[in-house]
MARBALUM-143512 format. One record per residue (C-alpha): residue number from 1; y negated, x, z negated. Coordinates in steps of 0.05 Angstrom, whole numbers. Each point is the difference from the previous one (the first is absolute). Layout:
BEGIN
<rec><n>NUM</n><north>Y</north><east>X</east><up>Z</up></rec>
...
# end
This chain:
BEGIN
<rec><n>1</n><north>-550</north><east>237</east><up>14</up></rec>
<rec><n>2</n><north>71</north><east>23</east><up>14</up></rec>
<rec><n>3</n><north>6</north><east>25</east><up>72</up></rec>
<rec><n>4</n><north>63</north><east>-38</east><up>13</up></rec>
<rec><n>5</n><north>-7</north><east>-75</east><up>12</up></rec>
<rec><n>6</n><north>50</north><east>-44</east><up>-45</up></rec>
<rec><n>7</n><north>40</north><east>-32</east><up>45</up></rec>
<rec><n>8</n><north>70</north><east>-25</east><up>-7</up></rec>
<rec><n>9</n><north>59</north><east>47</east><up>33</up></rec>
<rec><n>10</n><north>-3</north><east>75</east><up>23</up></rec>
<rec><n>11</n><north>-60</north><east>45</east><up>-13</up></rec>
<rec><n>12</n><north>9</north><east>82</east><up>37</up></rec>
<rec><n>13</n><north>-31</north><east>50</east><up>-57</up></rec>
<rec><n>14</n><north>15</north><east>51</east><up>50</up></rec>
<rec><n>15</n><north>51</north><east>52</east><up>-1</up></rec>
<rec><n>16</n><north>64</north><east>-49</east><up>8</up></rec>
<rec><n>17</n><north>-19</north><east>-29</east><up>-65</up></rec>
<rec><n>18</n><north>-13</north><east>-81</east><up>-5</up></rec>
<rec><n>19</n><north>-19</north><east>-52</east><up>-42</up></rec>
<rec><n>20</n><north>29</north><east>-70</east><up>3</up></rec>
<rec><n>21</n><north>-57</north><east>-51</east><up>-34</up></rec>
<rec><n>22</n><north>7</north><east>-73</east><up>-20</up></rec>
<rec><n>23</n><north>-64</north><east>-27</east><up>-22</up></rec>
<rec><n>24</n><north>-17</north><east>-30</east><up>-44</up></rec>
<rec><n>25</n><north>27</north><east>43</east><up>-48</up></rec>
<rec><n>26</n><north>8</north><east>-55</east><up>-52</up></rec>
<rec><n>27</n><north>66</north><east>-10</east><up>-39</up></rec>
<rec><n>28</n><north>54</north><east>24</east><up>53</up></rec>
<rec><n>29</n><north>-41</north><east>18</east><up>51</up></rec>
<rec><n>30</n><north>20</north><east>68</east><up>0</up></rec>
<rec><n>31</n><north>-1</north><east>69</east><up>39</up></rec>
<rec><n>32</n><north>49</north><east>49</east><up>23</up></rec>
<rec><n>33</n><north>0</north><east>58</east><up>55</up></rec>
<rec><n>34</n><north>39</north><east>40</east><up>34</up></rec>
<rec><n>35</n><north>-6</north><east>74</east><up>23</up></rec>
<rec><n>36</n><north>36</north><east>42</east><up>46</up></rec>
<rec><n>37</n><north>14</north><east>65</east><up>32</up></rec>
<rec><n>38</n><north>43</north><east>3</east><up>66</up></rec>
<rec><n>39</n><north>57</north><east>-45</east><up>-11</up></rec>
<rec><n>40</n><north>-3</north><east>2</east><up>-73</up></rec>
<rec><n>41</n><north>-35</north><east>-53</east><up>-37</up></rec>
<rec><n>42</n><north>-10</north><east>-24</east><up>-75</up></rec>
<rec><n>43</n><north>-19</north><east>-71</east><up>-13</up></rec>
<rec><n>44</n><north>-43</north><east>-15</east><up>-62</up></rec>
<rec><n>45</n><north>14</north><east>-67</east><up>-29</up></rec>
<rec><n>46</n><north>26</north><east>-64</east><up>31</up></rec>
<rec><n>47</n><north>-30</north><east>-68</east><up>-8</up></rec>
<rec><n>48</n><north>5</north><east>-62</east><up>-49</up></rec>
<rec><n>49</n><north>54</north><east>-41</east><up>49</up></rec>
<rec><n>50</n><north>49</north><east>12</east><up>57</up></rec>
<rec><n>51</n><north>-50</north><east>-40</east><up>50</up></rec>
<rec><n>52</n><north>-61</north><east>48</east><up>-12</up></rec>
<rec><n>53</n><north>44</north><east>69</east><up>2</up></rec>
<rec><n>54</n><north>31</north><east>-17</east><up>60</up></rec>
<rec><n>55</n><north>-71</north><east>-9</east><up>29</up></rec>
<rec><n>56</n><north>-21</north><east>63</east><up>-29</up></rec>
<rec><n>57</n><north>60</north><east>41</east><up>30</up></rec>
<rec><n>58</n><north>-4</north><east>-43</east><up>69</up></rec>
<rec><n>59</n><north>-82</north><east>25</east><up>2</up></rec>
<rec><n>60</n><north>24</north><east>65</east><up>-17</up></rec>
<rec><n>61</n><north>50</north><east>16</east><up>44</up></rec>
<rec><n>62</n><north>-33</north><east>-21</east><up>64</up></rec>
<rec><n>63</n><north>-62</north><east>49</east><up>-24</up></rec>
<rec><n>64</n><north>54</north><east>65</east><up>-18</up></rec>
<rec><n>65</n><north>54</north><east>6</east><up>24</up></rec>
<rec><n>66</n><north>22</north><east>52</east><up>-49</up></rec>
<rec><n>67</n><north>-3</north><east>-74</east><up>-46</up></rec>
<rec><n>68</n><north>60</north><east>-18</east><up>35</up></rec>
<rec><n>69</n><north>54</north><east>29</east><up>-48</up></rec>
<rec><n>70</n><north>-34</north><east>2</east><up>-67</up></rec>
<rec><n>71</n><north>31</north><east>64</east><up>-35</up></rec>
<rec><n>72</n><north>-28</north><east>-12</east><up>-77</up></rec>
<rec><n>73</n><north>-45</north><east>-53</east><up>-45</up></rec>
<rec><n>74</n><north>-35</north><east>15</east><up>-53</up></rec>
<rec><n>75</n><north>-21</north><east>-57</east><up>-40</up></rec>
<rec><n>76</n><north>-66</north><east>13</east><up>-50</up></rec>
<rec><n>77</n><north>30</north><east>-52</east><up>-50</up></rec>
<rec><n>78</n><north>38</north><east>-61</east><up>-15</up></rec>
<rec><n>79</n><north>-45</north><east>-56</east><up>23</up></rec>
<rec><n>80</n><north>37</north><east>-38</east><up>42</up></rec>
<rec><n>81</n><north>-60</north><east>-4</east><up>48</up></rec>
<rec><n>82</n><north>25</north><east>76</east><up>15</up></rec>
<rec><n>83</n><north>68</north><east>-2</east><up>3</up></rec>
<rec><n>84</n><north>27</north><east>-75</east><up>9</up></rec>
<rec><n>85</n><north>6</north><east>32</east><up>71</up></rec>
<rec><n>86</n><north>42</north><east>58</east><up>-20</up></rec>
<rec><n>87</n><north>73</north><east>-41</east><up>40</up></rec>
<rec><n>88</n><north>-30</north><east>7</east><up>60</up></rec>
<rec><n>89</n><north>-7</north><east>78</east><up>-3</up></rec>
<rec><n>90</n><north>67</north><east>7</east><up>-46</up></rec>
<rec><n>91</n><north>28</north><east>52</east><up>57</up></rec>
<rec><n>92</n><north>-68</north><east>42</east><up>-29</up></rec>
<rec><n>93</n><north>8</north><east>54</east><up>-62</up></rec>
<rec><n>94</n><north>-36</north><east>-44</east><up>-43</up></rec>
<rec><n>95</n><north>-38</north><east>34</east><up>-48</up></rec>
<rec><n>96</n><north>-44</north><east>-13</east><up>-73</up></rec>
<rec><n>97</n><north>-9</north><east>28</east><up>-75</up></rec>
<rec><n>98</n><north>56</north><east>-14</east><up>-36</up></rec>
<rec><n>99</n><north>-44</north><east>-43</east><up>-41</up></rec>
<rec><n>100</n><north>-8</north><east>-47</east><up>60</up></rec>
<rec><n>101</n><north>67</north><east>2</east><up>23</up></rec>
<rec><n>102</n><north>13</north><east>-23</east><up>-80</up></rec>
<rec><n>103</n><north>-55</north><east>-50</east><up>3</up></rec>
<rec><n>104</n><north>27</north><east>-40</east><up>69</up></rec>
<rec><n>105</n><north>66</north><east>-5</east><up>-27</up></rec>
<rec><n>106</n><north>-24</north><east>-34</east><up>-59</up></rec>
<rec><n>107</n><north>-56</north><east>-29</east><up>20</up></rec>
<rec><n>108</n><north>-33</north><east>-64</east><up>35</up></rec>
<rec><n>109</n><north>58</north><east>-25</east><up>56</up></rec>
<rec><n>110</n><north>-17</north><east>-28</east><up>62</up></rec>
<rec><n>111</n><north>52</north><east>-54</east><up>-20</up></rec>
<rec><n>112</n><north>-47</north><east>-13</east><up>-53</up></rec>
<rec><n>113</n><north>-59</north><east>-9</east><up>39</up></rec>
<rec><n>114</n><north>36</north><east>-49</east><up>45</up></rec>
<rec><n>115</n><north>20</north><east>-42</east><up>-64</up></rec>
<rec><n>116</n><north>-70</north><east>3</east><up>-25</up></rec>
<rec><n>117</n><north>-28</north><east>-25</east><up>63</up></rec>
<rec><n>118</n><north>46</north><east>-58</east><up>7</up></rec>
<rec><n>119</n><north>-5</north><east>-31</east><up>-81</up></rec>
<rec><n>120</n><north>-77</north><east>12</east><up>10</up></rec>
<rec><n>121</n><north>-22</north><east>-74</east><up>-1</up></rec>
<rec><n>122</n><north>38</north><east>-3</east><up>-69</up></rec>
<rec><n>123</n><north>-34</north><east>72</east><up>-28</up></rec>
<rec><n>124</n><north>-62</north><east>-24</east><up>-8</up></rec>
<rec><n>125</n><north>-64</north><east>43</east><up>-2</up></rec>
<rec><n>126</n><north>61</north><east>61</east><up>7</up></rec>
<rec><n>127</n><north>18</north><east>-36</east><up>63</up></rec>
<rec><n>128</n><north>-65</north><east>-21</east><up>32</up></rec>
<rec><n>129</n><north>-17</north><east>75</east><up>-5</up></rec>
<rec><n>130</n><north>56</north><east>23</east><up>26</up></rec>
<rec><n>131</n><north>3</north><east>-47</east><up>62</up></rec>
<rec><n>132</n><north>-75</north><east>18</east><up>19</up></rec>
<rec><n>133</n><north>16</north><east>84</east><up>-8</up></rec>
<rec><n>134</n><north>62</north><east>2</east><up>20</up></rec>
<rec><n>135</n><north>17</north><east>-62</east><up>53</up></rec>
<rec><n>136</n><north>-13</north><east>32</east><up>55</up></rec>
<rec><n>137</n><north>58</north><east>49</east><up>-6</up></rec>
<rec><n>138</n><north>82</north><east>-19</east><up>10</up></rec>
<rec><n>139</n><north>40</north><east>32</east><up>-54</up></rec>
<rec><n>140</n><north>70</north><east>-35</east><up>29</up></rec>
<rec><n>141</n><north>53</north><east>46</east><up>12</up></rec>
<rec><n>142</n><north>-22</north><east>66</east><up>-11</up></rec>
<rec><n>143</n><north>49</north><east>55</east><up>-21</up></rec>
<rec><n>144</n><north>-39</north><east>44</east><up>-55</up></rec>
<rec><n>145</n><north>9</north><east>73</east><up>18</up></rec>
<rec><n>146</n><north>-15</north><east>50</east><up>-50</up></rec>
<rec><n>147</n><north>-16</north><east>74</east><up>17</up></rec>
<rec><n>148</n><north>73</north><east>47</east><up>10</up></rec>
<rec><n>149</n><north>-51</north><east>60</east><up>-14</up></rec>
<rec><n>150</n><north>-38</north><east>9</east><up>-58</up></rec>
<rec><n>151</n><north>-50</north><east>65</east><up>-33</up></rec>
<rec><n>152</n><north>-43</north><east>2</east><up>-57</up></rec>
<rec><n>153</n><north>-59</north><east>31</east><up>-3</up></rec>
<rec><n>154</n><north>-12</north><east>31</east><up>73</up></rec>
<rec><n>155</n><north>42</north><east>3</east><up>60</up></rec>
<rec><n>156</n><north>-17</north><east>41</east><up>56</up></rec>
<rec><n>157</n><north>23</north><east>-33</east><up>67</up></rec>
<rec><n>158</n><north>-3</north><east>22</east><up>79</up></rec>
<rec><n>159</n><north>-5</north><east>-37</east><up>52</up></rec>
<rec><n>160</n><north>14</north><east>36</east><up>56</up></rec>
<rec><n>161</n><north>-52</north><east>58</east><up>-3</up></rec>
<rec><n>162</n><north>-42</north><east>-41</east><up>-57</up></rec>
<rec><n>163</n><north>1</north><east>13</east><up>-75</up></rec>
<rec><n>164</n><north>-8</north><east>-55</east><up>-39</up></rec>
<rec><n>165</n><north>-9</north><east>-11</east><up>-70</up></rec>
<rec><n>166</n><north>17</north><east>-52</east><up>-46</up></rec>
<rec><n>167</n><north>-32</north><east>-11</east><up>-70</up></rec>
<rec><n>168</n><north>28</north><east>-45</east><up>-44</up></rec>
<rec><n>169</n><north>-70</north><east>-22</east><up>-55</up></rec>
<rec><n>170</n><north>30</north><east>-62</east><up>-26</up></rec>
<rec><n>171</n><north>11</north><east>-30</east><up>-51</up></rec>
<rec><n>172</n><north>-65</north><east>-26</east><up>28</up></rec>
<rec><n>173</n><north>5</north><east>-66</east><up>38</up></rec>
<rec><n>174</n><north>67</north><east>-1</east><up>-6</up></rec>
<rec><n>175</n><north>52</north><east>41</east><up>-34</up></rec>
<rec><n>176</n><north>6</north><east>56</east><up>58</up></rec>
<rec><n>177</n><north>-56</north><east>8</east><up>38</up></rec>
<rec><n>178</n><north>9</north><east>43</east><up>65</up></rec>
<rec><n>179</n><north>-53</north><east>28</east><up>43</up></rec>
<rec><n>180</n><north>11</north><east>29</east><up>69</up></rec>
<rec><n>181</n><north>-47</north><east>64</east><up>19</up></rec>
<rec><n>182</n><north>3</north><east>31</east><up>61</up></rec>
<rec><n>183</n><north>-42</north><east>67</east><up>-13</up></rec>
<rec><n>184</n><north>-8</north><east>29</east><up>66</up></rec>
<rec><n>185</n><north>-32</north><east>-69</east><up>31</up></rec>
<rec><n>186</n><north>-43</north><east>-7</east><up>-56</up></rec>
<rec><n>187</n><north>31</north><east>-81</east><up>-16</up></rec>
<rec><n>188</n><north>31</north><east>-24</east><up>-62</up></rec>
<rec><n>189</n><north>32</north><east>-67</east><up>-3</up></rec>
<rec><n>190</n><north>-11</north><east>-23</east><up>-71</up></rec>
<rec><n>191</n><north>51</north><east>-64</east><up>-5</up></rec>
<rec><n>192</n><north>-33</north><east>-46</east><up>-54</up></rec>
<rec><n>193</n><north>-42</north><east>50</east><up>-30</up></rec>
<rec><n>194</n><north>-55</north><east>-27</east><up>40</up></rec>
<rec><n>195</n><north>-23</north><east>-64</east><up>16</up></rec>
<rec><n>196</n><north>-57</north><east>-2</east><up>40</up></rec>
<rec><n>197</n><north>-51</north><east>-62</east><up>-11</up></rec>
<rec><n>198</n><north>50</north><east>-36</east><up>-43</up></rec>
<rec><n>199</n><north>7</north><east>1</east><up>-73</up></rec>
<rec><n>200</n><north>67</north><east>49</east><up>-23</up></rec>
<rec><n>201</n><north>60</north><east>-14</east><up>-42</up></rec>
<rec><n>202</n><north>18</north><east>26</east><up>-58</up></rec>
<rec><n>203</n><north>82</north><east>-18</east><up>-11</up></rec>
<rec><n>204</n><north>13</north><east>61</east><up>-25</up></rec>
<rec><n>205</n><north>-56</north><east>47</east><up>-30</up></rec>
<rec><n>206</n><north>-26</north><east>50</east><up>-33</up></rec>
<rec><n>207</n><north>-68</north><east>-11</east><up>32</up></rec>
<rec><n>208</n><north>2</north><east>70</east><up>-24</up></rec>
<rec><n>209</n><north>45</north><east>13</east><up>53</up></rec>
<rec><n>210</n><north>-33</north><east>-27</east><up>51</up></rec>
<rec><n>211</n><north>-56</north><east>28</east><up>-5</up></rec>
<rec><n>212</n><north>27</north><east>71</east><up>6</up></rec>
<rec><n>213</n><north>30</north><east>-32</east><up>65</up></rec>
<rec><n>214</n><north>-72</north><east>-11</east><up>26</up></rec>
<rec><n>215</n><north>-18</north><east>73</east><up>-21</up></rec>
<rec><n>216</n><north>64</north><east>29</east><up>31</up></rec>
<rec><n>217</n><north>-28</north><east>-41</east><up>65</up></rec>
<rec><n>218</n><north>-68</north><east>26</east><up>-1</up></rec>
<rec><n>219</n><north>28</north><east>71</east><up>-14</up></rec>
<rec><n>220</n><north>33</north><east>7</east><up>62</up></rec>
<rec><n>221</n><north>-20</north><east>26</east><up>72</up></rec>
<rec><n>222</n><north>3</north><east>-75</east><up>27</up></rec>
<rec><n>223</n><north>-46</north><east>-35</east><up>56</up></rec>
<rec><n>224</n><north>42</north><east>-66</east><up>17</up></rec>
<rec><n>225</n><north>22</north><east>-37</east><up>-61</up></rec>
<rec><n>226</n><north>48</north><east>-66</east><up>12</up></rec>
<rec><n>227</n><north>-4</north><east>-38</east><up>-63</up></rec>
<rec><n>228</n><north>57</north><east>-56</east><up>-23</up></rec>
<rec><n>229</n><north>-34</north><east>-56</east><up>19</up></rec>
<rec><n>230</n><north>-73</north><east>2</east><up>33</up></rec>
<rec><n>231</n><north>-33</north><east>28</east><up>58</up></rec>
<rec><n>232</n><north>6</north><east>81</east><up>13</up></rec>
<rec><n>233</n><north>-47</north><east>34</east><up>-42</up></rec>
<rec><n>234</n><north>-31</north><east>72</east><up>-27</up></rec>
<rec><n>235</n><north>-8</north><east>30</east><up>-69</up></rec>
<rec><n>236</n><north>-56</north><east>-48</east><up>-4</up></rec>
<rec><n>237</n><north>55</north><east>-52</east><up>-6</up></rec>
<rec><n>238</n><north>35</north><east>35</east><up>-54</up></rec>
<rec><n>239</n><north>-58</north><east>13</east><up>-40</up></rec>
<rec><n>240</n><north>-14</north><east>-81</east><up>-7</up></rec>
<rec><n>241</n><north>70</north><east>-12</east><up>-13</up></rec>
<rec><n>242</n><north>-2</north><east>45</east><up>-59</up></rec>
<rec><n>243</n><north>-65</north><east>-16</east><up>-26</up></rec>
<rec><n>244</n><north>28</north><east>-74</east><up>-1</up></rec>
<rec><n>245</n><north>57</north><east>18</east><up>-41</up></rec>
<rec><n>246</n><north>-45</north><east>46</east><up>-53</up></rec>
<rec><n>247</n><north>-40</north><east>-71</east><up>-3</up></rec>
<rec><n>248</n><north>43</north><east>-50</east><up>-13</up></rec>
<rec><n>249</n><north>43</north><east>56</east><up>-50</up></rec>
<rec><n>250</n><north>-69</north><east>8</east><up>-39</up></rec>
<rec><n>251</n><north>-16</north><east>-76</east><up>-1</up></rec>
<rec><n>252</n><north>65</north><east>-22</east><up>-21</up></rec>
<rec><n>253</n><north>4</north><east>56</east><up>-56</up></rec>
<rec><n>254</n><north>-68</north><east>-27</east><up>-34</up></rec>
<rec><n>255</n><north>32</north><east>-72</east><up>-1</up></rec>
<rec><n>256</n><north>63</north><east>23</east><up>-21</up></rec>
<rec><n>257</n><north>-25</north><east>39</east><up>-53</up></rec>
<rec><n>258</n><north>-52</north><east>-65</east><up>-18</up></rec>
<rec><n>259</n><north>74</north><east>-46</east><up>-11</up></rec>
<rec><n>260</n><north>-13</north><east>-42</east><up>65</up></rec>
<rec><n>261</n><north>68</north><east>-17</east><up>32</up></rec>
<rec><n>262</n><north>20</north><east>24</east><up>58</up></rec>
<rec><n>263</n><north>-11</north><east>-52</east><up>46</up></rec>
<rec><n>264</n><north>-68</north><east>-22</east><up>-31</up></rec>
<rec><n>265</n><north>-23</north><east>70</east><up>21</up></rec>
<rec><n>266</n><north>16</north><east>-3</east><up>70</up></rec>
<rec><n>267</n><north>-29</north><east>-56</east><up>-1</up></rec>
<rec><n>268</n><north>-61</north><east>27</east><up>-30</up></rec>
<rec><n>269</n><north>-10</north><east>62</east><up>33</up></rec>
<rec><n>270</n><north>-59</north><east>-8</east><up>56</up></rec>
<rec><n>271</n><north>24</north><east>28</east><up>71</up></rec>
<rec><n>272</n><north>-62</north><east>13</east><up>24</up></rec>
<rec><n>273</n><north>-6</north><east>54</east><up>63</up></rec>
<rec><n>274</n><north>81</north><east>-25</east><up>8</up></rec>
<rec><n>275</n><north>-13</north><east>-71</east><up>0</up></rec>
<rec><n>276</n><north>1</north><east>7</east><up>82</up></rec>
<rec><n>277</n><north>68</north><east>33</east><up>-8</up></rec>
<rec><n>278</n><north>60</north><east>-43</east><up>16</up></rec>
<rec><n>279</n><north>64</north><east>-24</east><up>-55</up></rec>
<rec><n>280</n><north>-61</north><east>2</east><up>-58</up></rec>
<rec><n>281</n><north>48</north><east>-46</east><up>-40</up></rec>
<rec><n>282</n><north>48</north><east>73</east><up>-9</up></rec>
<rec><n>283</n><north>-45</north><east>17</east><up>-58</up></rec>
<rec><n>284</n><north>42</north><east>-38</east><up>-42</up></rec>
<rec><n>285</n><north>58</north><east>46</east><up>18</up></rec>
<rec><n>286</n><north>-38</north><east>61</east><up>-12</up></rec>
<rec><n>287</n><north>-34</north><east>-18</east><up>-64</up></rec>
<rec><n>288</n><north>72</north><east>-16</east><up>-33</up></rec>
<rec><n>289</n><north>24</north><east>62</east><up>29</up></rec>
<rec><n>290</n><north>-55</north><east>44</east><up>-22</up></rec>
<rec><n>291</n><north>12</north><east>-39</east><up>-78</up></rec>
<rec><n>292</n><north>64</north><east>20</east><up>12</up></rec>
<rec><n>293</n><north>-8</north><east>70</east><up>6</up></rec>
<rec><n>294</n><north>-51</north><east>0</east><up>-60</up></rec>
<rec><n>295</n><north>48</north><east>-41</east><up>-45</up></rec>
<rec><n>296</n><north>52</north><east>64</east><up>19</up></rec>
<rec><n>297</n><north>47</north><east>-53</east><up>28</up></rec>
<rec><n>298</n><north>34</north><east>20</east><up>68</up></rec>
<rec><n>299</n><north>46</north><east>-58</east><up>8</up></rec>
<rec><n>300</n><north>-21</north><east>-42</east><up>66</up></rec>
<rec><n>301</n><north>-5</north><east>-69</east><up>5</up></rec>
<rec><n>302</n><north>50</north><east>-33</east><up>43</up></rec>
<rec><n>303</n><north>-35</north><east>-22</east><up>62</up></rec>
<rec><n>304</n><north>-2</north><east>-80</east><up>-9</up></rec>
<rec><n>305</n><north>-39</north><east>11</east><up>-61</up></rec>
<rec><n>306</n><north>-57</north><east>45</east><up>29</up></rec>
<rec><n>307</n><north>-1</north><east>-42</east><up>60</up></rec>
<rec><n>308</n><north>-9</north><east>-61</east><up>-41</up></rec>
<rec><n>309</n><north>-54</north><east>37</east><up>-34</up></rec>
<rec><n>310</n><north>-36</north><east>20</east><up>66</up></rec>
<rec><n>311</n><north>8</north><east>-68</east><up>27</up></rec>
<rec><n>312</n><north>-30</north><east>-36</east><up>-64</up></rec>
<rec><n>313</n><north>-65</north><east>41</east><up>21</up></rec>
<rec><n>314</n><north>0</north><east>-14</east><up>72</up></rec>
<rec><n>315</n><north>0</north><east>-73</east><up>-6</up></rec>
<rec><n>316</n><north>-54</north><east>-4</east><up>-55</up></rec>
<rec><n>317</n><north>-44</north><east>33</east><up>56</up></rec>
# end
């Protein structure tokens, strides 16, 4: 039982560091944070539409005033549901991995979202998904904004007095994965390397990867863990994430190695101890991913075809 409650808006981890929550974690229901030292701050991811930054910097700023003037971003990756946002902080040093500068450029566009939304009567299973996911946000008129700042690897960062780390583990999730460790407070912000009670995405892969992301986690000196999407959580956390992924990576290898198709697998693959979990219909994501990676293919799907894929599993449910 974590000790902080999951509540939507601004959770104090002590030590001018915060979390900003919006349950309930399902698809866009992101988190982000903020940390900051005298009149220096960083601000870790913004959120899926103008409406909901706006909110987020509005709670923020009457809480610190240091939140104010926002001096940098970092965004963890290209999701739009963490960095859609990214307009209303352009005045920021706006910071990512190179790979997930790359990937927002030529990835998923909020105009695209918008258009989705509107022909969804005509999409059909596609759009009947979409609608009930993704409805509730307004992808009109935002201004993509992609990072002006970009390291691979690890970047060291201060803020004010406090170091900062960032380590890049994608291709994971996505293609650039970015965590956001701050060593001397014992918290790590892990982007969408965790999700906490919900089932995880693979767009990108190796699983390989991410599982070394979950060991480089539970390696570190860290007490207070803010996860992608989910309530704030321990090393207990990371440990079910990862055992998840080392499941559904071992299931999906028997049936792929047994000729079942990819779908039919996810599909067929019991969830068990995750069935309580939330977004169960991902599997059919992951499973392609993971035959993917042991076909030795790393081109990714465009995104209206793994949607459509996800979709045809949520509505057989």
């Amino acid at each position: 039982m974590s000790k902080w409650s999951y509540t939507r808006g601004l959770h104090d981890l002590g030590n001018s560091i915060y979390a900003y929550l919006q349950p309930d974690g399902t698809w866009g229901w992101s988190n982000a944070g903020i940390l900051v030292d005298g009149e220096a701050s960083l601000l870790i991811d913004t959120l899926f539409d103008l409406k909901l930054t706006q909110q987020m910097l509005d709670t923020m700023r009457k809480s610190i005033p240091a939140a104010a003037h926002i001096d940098m971003v970092v965004n963890t990756h290209a999701n739009g549901d963490h960095c859609y946002g990214n307009e209303l902080v352009a005045d920021a040093q706006i910071i990512a991995s190179a790979r997930t500068a790359q990937e927002m450029i030529e990835g998923v566009k909020p105009q695209l979202m918008a258009a989705v939304l509107k022909q969804a009567p005509q999409l059909g299973q596609l759009g009947e998904y979409m609608s009930r996911i993704f409805g509730s946000f307004d992808f009109d008129n935002i201004t993509l904004t992609p990072p002006k700042t970009t390291f691979e690897g690890e970047l060291s960062l201060t803020v004010g007095e406090k170091a900062v780390q960032l380590i890049e583990v994608g291709p994971a999730h996505t293609r650039g994965d970015t965590m956001v460790y701050i060593p001397g407070d014992r918290v790590v912000f892990t982007g969408d390397i965790l999700f906490i009670g919900g089932h995880p995405i693979i767009w990108a892969g190796p699983t390989s990867n991410w599982l070394r992301a979950c060991d480089r986690i539970l390696a570190m000196d860290v007490e207070t863990i803010v996860p992608g999407h989910g309530p704030i959580t321990d090393k207990q956390g990371v440990i079910e994430v990862k055992t998840y992924l080392e499941y559904i990576f071992e299931e999906a290898r028997k049936r792929y190695e047994a000729g079942m198709p990819a779908l039919e697998a996810a599909m067929d693959i019991p969830l068990d101890r995750y069935a309580t979990w939330t977004d169960g219909e991902r599997i059919a994501v992951n499973v392609a991913s993971i035959y993917r990676e042991l076909r030795g293919d790393s081109v990714q799907p465009d995104m209206v075809s793994s949607f459509s894929l996800i979709a045809a599993l949520a509505l057989q449910h």
